[in-house]
N, C-alpha and C positions, 0 to 999 in steps of 0.2 A: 379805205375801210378794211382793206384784206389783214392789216396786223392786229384789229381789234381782238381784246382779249374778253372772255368770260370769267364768272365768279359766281357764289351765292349771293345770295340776297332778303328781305325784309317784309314783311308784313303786318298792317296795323289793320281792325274792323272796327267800324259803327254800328251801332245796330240799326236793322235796316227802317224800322220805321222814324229815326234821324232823318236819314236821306229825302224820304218821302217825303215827311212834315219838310225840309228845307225845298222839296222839288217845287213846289208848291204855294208856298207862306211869305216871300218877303223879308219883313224885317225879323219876322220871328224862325227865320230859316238862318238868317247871317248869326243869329244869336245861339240855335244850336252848332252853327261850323266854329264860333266862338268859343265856345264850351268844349268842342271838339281839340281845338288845339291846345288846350290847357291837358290833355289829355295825350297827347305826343310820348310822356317820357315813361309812361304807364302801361304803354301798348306791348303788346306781348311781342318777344322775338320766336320767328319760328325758321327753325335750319334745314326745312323740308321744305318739298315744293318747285316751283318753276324758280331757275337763279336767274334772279336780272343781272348780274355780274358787277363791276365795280369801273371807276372812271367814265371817260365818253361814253365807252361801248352800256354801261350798265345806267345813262342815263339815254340813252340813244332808247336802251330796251322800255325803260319806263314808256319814254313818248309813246311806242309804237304799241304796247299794251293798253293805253288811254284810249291810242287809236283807234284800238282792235274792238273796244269797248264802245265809241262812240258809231263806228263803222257798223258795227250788227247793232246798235239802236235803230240807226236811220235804215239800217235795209228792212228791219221787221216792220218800222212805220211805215216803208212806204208798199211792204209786199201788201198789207190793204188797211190802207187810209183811214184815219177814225170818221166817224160820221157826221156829217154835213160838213166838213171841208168843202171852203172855195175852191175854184180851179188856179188862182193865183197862190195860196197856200200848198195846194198840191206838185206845184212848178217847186216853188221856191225851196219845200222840205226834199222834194227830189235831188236839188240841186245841191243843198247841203250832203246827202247821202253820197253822192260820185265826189264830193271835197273828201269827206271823211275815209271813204275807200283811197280816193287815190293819196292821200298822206299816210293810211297803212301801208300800203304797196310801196310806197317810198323808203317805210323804215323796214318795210322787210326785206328789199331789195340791196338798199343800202347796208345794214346788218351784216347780211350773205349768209353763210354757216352761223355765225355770234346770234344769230334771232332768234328769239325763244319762241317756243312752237304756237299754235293758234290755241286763245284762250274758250275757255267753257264759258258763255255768260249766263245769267240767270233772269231772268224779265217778268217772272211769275207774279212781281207785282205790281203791274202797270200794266193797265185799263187804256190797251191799244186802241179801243171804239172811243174811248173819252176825247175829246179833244182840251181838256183841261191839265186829264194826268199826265198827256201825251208830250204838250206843251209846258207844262209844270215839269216835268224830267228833264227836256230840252232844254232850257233853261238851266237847270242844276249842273246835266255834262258839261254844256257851253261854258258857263261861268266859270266851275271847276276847270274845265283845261286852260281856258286864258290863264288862269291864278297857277297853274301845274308849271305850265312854259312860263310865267315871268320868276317863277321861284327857281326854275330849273336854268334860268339863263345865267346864275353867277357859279355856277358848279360846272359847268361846259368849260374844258380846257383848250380846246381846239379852234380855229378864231371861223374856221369854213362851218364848223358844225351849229357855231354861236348864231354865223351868218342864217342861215336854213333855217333854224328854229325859230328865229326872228320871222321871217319871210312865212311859216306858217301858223305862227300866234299871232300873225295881225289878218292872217283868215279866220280863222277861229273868235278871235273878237267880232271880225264883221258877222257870225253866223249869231255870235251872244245879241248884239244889238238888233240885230233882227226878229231872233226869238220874241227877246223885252217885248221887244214894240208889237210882233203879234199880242199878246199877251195884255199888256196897255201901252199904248200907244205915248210916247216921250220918255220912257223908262231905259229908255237904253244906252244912260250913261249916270245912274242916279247912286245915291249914296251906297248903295249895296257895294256896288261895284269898284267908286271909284273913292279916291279918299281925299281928304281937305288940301291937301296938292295937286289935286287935278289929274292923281297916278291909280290905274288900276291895281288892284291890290294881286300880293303874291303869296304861295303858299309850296312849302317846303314836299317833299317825297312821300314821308312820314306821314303826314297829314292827309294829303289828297289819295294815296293807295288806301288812308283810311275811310276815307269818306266813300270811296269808290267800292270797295271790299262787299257790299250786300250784295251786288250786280255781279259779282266776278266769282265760280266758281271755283274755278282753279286756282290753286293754293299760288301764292306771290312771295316768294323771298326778296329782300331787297337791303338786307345785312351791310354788305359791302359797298351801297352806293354813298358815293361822295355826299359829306355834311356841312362843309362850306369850301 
């Protein structure tokens, strides 16, 4: 990893009450990320900001900003709980929390110098006591990063990095099928998710930094990342 190089990079935003109606809603959530992507070629470029870089290393950087992202969701859940949480709920989103830490540690470690610095997140709209809005965002990240990594796996040139990413979106799945199923219980493999092949669906750079962008303060360049 020591020859990875840096670059500028990309950013796209939703507006944030998208997200939330998607955190939340089912089938009328897949229909705004739907809508979402017809909106890729429109999204603004900005030459400022945090550079994710280009090739491996500026897809390397993506993952680990998802991460950074899903990492301070679960540690803010779990610094206090929403209310009336089981204690088998309160295990399990712990557990998820040390997953999502330690796959940032991983790409920031990995990275080395090429890692883009820690992000600002935003949370201001999510009802930590809820256990609906709490669970209803879990879900959103979850789903989002499985779709982030299978879109992100044909743009990895390097067959070890390909390897890795693999080995941590099929954690990332198990934390999505979990979620579901707190949520409702047999949901954790249903049409949202998966598509009339029996494959979960995947979602490009562009799309998933846009969907993520309400949460994320820190400006994201991502100009230079690989487009197929």
């Amino acid at each position: 990893m020591e020859n990875l190089r840096t670059q500028k990079d990309h950013s796209a935003r939703l507006d944030r009450r998208s997200f939330l109606q998607f955190a939340g809603a089912g089938a009328a959530g897949i229909a705004l990320l739907a809508a979402g992507c017809k909106k890729d070629e429109s999204m603004m470029m900005d030459s400022t900001g945090v550079n994710l870089g280009s090739g491996d290393v500026g897809i390397l950087n993506y993952a680990y900003a998802l991460e950074q992202l899903e990492a301070a969701f679960y540690t803010r859940v779990a610094s206090s709980f929403y209310t009336g949480i089981t204690e088998a709920e309160r295990l399990l989103l712990s557990d998820i929390r040390d997953h999502e830490i330690a796959h940032r540690e991983f790409f920031k470690n990995a990275l080395g110098s090429n890692a883009i610095p820690g992000l600002e997140v935003d949370f201001s709209m999510i009802n930590f006591s809820s256990r609906e809005s709490v669970l209803g965002t879990a879900k959103a990240f979850e789903d989002l990063g499985v779709s982030a990594y299978n879109g992100a796996g044909v743009l990895i040139k390097d067959a070890a990095y390909l390897t890795l990413a693999g080995k941590i979106v099929s954690v990332e799945a198990r934390h999505a099928a979990l979620i579901r199923d707190l949520i409702s219980n047999g949901s954790f493999a249903n049409s949202e998710v998966i598509d009339n092949n029996g494959l979960d669906k995947s979602r490009l750079p562009l799309e998933v930094l846009g969907i993520a962008a309400p949460f994320i303060k820190t400006k994201i360049n991502a100009n230079d990342l690989p487009k197929s």
